[in-house]
N, C-alpha and C positions, 0 to 999 in steps of 0.2 A: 228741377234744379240738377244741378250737374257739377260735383263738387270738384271733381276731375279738372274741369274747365277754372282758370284763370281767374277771369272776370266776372264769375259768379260768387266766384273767394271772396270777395272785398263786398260783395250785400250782405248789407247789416239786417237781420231781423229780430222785431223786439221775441223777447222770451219770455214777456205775459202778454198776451189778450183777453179782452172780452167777449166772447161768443153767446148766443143766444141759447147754447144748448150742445151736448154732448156732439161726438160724429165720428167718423169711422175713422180710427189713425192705424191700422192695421194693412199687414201685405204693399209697403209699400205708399199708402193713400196720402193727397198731397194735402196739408192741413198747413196751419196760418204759420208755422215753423219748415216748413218743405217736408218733404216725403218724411214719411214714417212706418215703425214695424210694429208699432204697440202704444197699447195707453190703457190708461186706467182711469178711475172713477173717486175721488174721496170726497166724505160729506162732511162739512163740520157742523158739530153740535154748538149748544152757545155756550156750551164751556170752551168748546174751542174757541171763540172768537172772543169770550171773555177773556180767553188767556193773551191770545193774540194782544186786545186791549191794552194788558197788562204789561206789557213790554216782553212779551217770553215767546219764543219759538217753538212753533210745532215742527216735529222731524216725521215723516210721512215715508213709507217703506214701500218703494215701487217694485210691483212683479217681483219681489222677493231675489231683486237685485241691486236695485240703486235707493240709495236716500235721499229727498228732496227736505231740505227745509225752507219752512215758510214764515216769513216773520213782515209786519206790519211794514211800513214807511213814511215815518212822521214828514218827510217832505215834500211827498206827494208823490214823488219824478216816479214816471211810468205807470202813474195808477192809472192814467185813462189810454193807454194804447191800444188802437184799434186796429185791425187789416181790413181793408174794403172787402167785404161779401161775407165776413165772419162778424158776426153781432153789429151791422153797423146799421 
């Protein structure tokens, strides 16, 4: 991708999938989001997902720069988004 470019501005790609398993998002590598320089790894316990359950958000501390929260979706929308060759 080439954000530079116009017409690549306007593809939409989802911001979860499901994958079968970890993969390299470093130096650039192109993954189900386009190019990347980093990624990380978190595991949830089942209190995490107990929590989740519970209607309460997890706040997850990426590379010790950005914060992701993570929180359930009682309506479902985007639980099953897939990219062809990433977990499908």
């Amino acid at each position: 991708m080439n954000p530079s470019d116009p017409a690549e501005k306007s593809v939409h790609l989802p911001n979860i999938v499901i994958v079968p398993d970890t993969f390299d998002a470093t130096d650039g590598a192109e993954t189900p989001f386009g190019k990347r320089s980093g990624g990380d790894v978190f595991r949830l316990t089942i209190e995490h997902i107990a929590a989740l359950q519970a209607g309460q958000t997890l706040a997850l501390d990426v590379m010790n720069e950005y914060v992701v929260f993570l929180k359930t979706n009682s309506s479902g929308e985007n639980s099953k988004d897939k990219v062809p060759g990433y977990g499908e």
